[in-house]
PDB file of N, H, CA, C and O in Angstrom:
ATOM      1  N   UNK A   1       8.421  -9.518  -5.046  1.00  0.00           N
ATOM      2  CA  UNK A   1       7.189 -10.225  -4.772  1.00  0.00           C
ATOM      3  C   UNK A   1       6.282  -9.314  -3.975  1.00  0.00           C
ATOM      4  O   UNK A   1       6.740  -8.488  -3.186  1.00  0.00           O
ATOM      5  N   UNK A   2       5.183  -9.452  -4.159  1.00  0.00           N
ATOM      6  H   UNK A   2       4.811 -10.124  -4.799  1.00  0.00           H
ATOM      7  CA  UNK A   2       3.792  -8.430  -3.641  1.00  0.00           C
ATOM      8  C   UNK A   2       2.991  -9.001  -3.385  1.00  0.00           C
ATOM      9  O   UNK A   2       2.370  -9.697  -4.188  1.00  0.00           O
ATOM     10  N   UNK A   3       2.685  -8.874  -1.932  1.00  0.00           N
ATOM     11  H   UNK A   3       3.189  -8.308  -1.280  1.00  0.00           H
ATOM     12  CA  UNK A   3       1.785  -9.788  -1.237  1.00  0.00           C
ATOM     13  C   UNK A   3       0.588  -8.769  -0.885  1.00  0.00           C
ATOM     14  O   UNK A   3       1.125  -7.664  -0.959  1.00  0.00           O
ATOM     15  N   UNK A   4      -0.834  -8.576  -0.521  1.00  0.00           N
ATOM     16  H   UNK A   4      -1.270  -9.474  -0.461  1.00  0.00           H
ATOM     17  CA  UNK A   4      -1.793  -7.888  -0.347  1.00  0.00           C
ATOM     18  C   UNK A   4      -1.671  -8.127   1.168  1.00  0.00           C
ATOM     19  O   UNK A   4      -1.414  -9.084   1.899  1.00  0.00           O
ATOM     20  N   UNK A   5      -2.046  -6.493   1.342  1.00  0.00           N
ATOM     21  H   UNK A   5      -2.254  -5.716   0.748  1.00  0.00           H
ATOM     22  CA  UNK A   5      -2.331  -6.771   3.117  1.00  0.00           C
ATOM     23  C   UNK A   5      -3.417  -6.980   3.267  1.00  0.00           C
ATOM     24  O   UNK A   5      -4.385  -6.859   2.516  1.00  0.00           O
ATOM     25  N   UNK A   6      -3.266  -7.462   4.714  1.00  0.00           N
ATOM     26  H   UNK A   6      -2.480  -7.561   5.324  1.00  0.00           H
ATOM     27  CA  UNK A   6      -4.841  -8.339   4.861  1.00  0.00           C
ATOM     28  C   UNK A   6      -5.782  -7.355   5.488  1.00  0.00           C
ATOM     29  O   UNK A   6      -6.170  -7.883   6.530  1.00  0.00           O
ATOM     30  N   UNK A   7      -6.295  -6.255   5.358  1.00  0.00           N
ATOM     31  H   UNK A   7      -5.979  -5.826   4.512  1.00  0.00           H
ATOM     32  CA  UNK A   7      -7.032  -5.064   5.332  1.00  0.00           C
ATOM     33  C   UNK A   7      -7.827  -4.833   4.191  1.00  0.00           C
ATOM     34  O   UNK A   7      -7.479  -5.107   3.042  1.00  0.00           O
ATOM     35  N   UNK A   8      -9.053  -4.253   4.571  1.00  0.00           N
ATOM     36  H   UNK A   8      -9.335  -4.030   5.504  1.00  0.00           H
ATOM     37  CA  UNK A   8     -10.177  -4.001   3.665  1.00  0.00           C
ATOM     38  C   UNK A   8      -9.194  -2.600   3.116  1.00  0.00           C
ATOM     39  O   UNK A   8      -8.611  -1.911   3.953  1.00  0.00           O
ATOM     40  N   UNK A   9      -9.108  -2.316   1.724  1.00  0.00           N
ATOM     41  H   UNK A   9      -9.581  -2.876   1.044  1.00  0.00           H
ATOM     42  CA  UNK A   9      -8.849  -1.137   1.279  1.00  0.00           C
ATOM     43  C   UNK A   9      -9.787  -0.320   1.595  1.00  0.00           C
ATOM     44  O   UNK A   9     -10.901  -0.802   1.800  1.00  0.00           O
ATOM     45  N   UNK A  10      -9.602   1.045   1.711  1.00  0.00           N
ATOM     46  H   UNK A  10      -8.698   1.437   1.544  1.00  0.00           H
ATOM     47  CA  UNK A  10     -10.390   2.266   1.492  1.00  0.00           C
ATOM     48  C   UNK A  10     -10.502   3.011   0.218  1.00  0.00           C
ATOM     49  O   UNK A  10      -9.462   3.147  -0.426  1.00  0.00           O
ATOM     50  N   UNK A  11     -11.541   3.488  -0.224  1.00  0.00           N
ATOM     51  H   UNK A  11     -12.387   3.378   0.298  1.00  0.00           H
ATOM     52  CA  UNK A  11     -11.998   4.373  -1.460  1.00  0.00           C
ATOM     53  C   UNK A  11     -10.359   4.777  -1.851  1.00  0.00           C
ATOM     54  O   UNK A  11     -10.008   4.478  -2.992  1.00  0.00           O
ATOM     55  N   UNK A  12      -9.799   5.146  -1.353  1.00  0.00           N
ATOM     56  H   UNK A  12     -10.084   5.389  -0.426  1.00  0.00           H
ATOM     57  CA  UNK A  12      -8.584   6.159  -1.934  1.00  0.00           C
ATOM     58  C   UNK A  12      -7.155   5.708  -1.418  1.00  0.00           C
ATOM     59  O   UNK A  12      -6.072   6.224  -1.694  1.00  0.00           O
ATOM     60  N   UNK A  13      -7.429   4.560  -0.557  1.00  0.00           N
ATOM     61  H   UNK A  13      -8.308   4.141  -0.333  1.00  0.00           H
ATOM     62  CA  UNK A  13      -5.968   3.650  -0.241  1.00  0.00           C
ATOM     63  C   UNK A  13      -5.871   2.758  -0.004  1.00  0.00           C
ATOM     64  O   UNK A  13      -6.182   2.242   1.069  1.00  0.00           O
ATOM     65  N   UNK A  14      -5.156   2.003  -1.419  1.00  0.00           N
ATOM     66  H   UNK A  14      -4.904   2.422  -2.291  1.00  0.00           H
ATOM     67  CA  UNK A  14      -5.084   0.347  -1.037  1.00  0.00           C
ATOM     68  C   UNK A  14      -3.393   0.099  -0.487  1.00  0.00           C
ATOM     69  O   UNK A  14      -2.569   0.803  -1.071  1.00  0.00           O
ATOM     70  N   UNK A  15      -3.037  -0.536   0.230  1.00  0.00           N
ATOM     71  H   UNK A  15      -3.707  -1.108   0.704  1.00  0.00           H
ATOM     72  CA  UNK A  15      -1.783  -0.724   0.166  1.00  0.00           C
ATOM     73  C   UNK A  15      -1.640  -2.443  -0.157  1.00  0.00           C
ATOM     74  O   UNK A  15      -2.401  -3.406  -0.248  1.00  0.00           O
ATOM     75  N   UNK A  16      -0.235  -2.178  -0.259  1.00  0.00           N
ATOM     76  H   UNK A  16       0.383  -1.396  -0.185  1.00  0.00           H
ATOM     77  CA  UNK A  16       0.657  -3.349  -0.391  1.00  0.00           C
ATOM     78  C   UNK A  16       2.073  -3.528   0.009  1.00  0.00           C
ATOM     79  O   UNK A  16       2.873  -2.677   0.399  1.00  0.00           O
ATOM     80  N   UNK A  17       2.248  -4.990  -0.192  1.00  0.00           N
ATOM     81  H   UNK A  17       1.598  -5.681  -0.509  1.00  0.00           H
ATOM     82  CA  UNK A  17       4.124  -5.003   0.574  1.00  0.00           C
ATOM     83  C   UNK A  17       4.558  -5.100  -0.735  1.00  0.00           C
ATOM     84  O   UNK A  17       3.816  -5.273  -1.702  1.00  0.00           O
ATOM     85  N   UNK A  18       6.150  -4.954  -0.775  1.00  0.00           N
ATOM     86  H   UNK A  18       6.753  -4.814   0.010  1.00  0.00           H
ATOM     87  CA  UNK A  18       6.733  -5.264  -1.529  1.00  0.00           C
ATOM     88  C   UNK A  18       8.554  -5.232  -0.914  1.00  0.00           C
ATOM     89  O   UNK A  18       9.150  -4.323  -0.335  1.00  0.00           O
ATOM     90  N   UNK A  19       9.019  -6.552  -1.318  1.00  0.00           N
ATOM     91  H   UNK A  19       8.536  -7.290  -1.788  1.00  0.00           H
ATOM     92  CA  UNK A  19      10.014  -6.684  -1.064  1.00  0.00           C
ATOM     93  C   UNK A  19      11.285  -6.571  -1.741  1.00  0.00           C
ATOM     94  O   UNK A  19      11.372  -7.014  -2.886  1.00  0.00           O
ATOM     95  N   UNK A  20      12.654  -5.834  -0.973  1.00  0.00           N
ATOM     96  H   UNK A  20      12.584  -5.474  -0.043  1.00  0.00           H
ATOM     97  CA  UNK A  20      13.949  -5.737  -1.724  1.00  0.00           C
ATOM     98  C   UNK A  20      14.814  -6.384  -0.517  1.00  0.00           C
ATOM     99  O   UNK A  20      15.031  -6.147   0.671  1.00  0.00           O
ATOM    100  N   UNK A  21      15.264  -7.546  -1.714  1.00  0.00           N
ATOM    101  H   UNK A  21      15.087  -7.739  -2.680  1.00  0.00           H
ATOM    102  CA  UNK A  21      16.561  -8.491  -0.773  1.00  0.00           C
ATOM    103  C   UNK A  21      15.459  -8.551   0.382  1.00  0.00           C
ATOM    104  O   UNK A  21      14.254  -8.355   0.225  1.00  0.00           O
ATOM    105  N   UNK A  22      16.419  -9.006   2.124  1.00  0.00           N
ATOM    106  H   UNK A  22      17.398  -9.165   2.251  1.00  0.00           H
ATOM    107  CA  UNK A  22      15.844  -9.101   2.624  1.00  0.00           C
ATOM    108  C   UNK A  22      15.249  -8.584   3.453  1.00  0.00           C
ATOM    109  O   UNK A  22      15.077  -9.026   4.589  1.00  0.00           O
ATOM    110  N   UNK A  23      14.691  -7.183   2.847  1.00  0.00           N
ATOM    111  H   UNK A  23      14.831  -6.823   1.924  1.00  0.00           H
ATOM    112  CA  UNK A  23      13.554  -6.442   3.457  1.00  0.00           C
ATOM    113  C   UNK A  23      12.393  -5.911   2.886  1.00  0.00           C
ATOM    114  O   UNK A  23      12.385  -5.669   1.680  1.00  0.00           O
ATOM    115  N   UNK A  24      11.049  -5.617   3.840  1.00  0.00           N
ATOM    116  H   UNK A  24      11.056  -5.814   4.821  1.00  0.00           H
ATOM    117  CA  UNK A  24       9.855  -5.800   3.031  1.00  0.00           C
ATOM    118  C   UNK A  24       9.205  -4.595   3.414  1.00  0.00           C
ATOM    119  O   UNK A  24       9.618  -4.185   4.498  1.00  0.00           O
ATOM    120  N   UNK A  25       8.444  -3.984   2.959  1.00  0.00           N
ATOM    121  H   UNK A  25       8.109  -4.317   2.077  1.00  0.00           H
ATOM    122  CA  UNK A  25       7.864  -3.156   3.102  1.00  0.00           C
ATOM    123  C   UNK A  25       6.560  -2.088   2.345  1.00  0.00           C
ATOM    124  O   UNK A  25       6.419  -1.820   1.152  1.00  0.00           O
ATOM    125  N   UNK A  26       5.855  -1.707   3.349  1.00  0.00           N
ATOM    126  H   UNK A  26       5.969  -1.925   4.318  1.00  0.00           H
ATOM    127  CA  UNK A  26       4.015  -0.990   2.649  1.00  0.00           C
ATOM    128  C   UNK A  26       4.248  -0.086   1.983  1.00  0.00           C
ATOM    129  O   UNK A  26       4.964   0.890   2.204  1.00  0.00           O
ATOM    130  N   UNK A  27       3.444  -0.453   0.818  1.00  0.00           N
ATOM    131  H   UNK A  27       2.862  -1.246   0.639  1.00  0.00           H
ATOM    132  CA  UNK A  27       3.308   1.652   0.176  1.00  0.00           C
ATOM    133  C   UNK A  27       1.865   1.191  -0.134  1.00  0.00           C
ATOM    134  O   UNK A  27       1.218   0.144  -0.168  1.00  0.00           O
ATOM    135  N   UNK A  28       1.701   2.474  -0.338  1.00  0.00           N
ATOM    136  H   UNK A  28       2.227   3.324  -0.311  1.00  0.00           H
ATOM    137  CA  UNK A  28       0.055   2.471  -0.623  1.00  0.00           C
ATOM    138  C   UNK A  28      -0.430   3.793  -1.998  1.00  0.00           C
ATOM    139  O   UNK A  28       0.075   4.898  -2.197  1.00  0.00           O
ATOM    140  N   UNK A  29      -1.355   3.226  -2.593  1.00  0.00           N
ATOM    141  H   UNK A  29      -1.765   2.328  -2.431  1.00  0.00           H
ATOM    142  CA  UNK A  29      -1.677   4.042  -3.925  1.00  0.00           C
ATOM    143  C   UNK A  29      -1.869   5.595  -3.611  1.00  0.00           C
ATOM    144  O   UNK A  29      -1.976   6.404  -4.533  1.00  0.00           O
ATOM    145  N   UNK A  30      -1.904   5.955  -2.349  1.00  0.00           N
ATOM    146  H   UNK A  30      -1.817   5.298  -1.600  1.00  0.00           H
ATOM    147  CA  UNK A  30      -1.728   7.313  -2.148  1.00  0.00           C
ATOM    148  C   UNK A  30      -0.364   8.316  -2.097  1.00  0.00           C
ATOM    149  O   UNK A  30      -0.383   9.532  -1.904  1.00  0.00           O
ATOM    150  N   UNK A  31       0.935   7.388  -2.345  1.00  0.00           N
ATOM    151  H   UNK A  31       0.951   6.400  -2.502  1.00  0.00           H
ATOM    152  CA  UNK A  31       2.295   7.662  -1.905  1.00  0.00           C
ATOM    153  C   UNK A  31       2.955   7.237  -1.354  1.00  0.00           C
ATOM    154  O   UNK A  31       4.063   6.823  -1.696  1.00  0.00           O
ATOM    155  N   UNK A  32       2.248   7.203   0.117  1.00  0.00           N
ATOM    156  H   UNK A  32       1.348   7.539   0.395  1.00  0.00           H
ATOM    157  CA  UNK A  32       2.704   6.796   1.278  1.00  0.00           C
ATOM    158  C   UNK A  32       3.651   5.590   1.001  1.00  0.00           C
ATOM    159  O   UNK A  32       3.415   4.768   0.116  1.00  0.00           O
ATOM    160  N   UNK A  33       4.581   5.547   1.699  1.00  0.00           N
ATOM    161  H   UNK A  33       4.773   6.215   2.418  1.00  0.00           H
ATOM    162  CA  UNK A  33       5.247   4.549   2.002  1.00  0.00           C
ATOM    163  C   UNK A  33       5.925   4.083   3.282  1.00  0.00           C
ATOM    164  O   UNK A  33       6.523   4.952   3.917  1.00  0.00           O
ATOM    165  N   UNK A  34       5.920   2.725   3.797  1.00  0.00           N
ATOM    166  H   UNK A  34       5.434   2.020   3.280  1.00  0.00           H
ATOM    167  CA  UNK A  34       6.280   2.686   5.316  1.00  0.00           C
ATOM    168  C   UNK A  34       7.794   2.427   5.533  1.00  0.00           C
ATOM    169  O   UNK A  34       8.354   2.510   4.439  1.00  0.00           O
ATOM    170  N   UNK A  35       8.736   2.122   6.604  1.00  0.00           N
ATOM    171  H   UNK A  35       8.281   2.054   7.492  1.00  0.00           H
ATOM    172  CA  UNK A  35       9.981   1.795   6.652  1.00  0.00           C
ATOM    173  C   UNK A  35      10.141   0.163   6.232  1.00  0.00           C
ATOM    174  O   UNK A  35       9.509  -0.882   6.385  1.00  0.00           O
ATOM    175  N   UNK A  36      11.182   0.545   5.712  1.00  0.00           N
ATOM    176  H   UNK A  36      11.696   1.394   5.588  1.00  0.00           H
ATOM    177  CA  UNK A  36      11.589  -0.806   5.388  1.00  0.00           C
ATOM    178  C   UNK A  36      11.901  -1.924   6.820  1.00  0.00           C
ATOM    179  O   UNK A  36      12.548  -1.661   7.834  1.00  0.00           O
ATOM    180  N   UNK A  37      11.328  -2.960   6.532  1.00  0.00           N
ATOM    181  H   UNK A  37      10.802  -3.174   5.709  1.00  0.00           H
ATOM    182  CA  UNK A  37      11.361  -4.082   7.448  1.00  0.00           C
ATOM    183  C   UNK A  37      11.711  -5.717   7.054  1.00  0.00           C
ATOM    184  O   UNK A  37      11.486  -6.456   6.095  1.00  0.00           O
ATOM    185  N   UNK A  38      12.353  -5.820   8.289  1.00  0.00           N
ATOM    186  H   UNK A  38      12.536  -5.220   9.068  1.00  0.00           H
ATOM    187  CA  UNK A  38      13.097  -7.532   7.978  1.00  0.00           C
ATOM    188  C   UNK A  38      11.524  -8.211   7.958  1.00  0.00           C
ATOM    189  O   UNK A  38      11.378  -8.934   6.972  1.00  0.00           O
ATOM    190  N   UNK A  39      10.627  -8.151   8.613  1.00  0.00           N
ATOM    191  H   UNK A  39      10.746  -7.563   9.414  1.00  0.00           H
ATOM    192  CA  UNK A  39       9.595  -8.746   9.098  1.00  0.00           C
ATOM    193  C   UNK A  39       8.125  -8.460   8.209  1.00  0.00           C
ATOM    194  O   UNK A  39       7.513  -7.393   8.240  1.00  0.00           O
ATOM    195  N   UNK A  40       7.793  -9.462   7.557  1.00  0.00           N
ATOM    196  H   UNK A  40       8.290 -10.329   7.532  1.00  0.00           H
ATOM    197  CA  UNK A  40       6.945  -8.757   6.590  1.00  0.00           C
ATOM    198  C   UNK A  40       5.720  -8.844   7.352  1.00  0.00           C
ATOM    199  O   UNK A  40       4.846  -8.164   6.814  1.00  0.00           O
ATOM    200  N   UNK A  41       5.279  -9.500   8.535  1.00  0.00           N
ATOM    201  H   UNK A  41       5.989 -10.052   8.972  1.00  0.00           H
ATOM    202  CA  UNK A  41       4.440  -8.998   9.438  1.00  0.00           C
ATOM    203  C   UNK A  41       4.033  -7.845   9.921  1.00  0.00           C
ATOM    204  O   UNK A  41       2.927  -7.373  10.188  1.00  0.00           O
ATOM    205  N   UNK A  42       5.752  -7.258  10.024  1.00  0.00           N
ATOM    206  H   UNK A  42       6.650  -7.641   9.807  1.00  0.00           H
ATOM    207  CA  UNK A  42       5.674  -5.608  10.430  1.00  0.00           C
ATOM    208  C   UNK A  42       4.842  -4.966   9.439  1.00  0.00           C
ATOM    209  O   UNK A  42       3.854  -4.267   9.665  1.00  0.00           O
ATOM    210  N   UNK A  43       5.383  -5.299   8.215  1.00  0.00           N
ATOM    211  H   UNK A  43       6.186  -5.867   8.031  1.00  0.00           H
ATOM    212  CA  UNK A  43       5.386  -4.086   6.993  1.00  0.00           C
ATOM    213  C   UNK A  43       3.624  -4.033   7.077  1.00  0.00           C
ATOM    214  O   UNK A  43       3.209  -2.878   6.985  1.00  0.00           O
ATOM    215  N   UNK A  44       2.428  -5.194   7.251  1.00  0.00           N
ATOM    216  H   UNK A  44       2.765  -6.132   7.326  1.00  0.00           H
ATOM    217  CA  UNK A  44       1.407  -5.149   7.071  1.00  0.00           C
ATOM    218  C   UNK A  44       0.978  -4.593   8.167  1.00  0.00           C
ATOM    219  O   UNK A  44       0.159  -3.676   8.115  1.00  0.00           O
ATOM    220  N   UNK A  45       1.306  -4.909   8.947  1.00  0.00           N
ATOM    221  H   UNK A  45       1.972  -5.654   8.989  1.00  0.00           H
ATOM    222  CA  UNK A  45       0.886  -4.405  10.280  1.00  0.00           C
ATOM    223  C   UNK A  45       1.258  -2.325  10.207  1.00  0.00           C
ATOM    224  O   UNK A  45       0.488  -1.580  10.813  1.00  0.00           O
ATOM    225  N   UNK A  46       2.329  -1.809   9.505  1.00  0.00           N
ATOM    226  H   UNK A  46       2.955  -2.414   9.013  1.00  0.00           H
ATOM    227  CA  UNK A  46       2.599  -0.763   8.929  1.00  0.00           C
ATOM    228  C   UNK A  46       1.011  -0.022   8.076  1.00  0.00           C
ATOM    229  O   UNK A  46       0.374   0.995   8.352  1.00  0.00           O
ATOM    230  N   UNK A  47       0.828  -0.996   7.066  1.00  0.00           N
ATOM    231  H   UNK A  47       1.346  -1.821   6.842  1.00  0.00           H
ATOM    232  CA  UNK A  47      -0.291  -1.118   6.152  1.00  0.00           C
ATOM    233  C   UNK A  47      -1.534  -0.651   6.962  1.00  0.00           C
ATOM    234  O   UNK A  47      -2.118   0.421   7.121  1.00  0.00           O
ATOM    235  N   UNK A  48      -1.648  -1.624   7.300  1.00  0.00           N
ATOM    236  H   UNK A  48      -1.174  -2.495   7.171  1.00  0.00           H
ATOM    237  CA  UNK A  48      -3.525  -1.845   8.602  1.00  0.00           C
ATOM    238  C   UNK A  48      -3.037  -0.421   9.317  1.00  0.00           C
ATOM    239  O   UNK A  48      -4.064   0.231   9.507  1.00  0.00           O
ATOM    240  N   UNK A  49      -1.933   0.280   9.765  1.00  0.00           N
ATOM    241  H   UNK A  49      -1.099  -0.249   9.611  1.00  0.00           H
ATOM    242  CA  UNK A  49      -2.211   1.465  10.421  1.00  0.00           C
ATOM    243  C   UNK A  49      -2.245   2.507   9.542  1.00  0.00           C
ATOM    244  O   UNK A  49      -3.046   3.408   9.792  1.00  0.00           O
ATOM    245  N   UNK A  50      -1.439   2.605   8.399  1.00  0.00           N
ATOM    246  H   UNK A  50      -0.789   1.873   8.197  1.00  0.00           H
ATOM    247  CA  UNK A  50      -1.765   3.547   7.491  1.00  0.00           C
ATOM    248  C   UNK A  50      -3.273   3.649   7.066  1.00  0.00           C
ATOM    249  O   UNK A  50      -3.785   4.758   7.219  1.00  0.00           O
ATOM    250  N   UNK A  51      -4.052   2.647   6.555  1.00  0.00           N
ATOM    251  H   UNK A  51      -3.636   1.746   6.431  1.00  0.00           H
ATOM    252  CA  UNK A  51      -5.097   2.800   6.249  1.00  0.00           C
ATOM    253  C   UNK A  51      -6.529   2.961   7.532  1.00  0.00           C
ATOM    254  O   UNK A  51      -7.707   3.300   7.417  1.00  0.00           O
ATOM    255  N   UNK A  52      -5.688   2.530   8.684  1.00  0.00           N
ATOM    256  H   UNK A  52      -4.731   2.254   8.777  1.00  0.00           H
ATOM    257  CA  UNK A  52      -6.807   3.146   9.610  1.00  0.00           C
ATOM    258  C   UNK A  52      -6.664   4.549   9.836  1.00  0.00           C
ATOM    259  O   UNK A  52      -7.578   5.213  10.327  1.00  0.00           O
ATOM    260  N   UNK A  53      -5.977   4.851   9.627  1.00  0.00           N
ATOM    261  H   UNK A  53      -5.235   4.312   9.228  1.00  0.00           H
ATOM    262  CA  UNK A  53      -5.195   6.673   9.876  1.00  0.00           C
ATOM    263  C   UNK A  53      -6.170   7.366   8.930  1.00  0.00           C
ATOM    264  O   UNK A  53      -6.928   8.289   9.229  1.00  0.00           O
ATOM    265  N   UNK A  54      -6.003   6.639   7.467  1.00  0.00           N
ATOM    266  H   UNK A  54      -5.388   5.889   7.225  1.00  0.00           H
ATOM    267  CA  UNK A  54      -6.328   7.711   6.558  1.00  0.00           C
ATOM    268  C   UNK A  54      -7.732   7.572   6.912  1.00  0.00           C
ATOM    269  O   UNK A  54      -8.282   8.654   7.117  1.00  0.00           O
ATOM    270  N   UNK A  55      -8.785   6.095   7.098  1.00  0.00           N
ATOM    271  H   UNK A  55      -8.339   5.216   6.931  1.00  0.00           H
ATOM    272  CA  UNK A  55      -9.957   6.506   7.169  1.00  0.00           C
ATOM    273  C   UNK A  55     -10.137   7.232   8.661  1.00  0.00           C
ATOM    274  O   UNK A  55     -11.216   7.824   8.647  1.00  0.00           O
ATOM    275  N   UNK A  56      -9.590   7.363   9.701  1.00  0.00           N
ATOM    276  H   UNK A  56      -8.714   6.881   9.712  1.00  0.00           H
ATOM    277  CA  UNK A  56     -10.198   8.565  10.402  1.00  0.00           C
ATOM    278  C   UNK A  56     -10.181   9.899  10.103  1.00  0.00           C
ATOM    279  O   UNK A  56     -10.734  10.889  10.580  1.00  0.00           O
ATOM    280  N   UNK A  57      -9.197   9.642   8.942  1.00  0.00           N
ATOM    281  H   UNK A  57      -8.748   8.838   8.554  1.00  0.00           H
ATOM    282  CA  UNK A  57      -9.144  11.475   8.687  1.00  0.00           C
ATOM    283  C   UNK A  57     -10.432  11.943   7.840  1.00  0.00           C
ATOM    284  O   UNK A  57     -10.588  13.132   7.560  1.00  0.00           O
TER     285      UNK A  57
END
């Protein structure tokens, strides 16, 4: 199941969760991917920092 994080995408990175058994976790259309997490709060909260990262770069 794939839930959208609740973050405005950027030009070149959208992410999303996606879950195995019971853990969840961000990747984003650039590669990236975050650690796997029990907490799918985390995983977005993972998300919202990846994509603030990339737009300061």
């Amino acid at each position: 199941m794939s839930d959208r994080a609740s973050v405005e995408p950027s030009a070149a990175h959208s992410t999303s969760t996606s879950e195995q058994g019971s853990f969840c976790s961000a990747r984003c259309t650039c590669g990236w991917r975050g650690p796997a997490r029990r907490a799918r709060s985390l995983a977005r909260d993972d998300a919202a920092g990846h994509e603030a990262a990339a737009g300061a770069a």
